[in-house]
N, C-alpha and C positions, 0 to 999 in steps of 0.2 A: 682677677690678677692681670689679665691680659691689657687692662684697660690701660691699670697704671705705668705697667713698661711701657704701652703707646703714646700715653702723657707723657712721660718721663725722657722718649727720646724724641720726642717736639720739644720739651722744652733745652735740651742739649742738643739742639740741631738748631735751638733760635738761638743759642746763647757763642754756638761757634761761627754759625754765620754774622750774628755780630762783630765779634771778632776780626773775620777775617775783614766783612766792610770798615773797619777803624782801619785797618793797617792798609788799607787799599786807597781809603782816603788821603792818610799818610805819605803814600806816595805821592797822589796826585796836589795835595794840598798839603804838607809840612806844617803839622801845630803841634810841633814840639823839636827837642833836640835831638829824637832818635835819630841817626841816620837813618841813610835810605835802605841797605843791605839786611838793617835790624827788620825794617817793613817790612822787604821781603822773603826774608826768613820767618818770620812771625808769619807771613800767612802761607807760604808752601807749610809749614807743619800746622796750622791750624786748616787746613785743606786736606792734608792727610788724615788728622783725627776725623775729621767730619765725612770721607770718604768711607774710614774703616767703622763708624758711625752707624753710615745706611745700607753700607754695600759689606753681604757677608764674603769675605776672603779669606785666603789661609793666611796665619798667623796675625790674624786680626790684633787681638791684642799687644803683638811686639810690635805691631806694626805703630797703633796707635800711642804707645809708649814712648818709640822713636820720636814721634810727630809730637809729641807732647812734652817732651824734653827742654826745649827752649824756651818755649814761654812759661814754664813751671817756673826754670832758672831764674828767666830774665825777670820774670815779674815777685818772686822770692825775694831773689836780691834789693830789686825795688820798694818790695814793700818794708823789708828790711833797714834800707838804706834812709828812706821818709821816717819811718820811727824810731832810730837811733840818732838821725840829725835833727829832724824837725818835729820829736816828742809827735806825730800824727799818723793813723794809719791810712794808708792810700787803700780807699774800699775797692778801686778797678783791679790794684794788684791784687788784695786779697780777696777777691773776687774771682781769678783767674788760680792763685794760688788753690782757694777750694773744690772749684768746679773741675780742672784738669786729673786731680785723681778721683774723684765722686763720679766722671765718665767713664774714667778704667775698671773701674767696679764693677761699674752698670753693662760696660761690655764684656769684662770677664763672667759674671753672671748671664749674659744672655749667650756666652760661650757654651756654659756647661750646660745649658738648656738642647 
């Protein structure tokens, strides 16, 4: 069992550091119409989930819920927004849509451990 939680938080430790290099690139190179303040809100809370991640702290899970808040929203509405205008789902939002609570899980459960 030990194995799979250390699989499981490599692959949520690759998937938020992805993240946070999209939005970092965002900054430095603009490929798209997010502003700039959206980039860096996207990655201070995708920095915070991935801190509360590796590093055990108190209140790990509000903490990572905070930090996850925005990009749940932002890319919700996103993915929202593509399939009600443009009949398609955006797999990146729901992508981010799924994986942002499927981590709060995994860190509530390695809470009660």
């Amino acid at each position: 069992m030990k194995a799979i939680q250390v699989i499981t938080k490599i692959l949520f430790t690759i998937f938020l550091v992805i993240c946070i290099s999209v939005h970092v690139y965002g900054l430095i190179a603009p490929f798209s119409t997010e502003p700039v303040w959206s980039h860096i809100v996207h990655t201070i809370s995708y920095c915070a989930c991935l801190f509360t991640l590796l590093v055990s702290v108190k209140y790990r899970l509000g903490i990572y819920i905070v930090g996850a808040c925005y990009p749940f929203i932002y890319h919700a509405n996103c993915a929202w927004h593509s399939y009600a205008d443009l009949g398609k789902l955006n797999p990146i939002c729901l992508l981010v849509v799924v994986m942002m609570p499927l981590a709060a899980v995994f860190i509530w459960n390695m809470e009660k451990r």
